[in-house]
C-alpha positions as CSV (number, residue, x, y, z in Angstrom):
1,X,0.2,0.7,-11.5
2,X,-0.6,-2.8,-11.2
3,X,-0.5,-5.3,-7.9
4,X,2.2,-7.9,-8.4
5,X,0.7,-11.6,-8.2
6,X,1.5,-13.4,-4.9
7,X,-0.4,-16.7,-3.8
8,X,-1.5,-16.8,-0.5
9,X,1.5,-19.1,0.1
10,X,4.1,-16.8,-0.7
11,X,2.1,-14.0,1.2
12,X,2.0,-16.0,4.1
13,X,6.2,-16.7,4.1
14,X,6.6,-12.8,3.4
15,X,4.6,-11.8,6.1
16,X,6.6,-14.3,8.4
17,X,10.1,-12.9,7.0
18,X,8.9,-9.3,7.8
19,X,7.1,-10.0,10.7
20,X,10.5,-11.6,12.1
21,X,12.2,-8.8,11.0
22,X,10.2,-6.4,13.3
23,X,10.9,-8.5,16.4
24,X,14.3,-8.4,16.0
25,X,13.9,-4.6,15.8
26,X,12.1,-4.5,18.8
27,X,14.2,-6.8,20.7
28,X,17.1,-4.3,19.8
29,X,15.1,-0.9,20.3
30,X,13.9,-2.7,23.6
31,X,17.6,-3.8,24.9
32,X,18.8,-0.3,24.1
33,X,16.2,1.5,25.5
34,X,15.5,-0.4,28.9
35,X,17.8,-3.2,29.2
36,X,21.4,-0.9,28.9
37,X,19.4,2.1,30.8
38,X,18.5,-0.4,34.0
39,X,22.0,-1.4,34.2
40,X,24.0,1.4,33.9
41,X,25.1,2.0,37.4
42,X,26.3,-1.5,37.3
43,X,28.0,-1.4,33.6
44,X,29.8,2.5,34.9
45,X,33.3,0.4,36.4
46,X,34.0,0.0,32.5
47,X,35.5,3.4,31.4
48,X,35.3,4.6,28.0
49,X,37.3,7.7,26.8
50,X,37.1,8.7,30.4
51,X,33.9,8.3,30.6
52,X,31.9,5.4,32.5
53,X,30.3,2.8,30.2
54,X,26.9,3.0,31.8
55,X,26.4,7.1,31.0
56,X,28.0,6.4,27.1
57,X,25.8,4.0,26.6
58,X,22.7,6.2,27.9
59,X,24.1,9.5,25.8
60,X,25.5,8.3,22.6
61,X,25.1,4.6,22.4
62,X,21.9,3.9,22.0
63,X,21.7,6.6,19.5
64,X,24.5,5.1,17.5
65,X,23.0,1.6,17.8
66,X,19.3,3.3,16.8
67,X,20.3,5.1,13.7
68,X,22.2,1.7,12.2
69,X,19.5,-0.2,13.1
70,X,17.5,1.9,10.8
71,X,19.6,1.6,8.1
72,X,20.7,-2.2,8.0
73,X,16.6,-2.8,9.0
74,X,15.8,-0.6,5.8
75,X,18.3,-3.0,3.4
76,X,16.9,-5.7,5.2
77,X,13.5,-5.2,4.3
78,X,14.0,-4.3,1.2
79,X,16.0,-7.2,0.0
80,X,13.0,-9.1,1.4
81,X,10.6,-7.0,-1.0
82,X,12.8,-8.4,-3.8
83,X,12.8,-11.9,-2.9
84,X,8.8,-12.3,-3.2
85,X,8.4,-9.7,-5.9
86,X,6.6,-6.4,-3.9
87,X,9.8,-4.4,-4.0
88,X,9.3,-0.3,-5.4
89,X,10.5,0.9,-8.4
């Protein structure tokens, strides 16, 4: 198995690609785990289903909005893998 040849120029932009990447993940995990959570009493006038907005978004939302997350961060990174030439077979 050999290591794929990347300058230290090209390592550098990956790292900033992927690096950007993982704050925009965190700014998402961080929204949907505090941010929604904090104001829920105030977002529970919206109803949903019967349900108040602020309690959905506490039980199922933030699920929902982790699991794609996971995915689209998943095709995300690996389209960046491809670009500089690190991808897995």
């Amino acid at each position: 198995m050999s290591q794929p040849d990347i300058t230290p120029e090209k390592a550098q932009q990956y790292w900033a690609r992927t690096s950007g990447l993982m704050w925009i993940m965190l700014a998402i995990w961080f929204v949907f785990s505090f941010a929604i959570h904090l104001f829920a009493p105030s977002l529970n006038v919206i109803h949903i289903l019967g349900f108040p907005f602020g309690f959905y978004m506490a039980a199922q939302g933030s699920l929902i909005v982790y699991v794609v997350a996971l995915f689209w961060f998943s095709k995300r990174q690996n389209e960046i893998d491809e670009e500089f030439g690190v991808a897995e077979d």
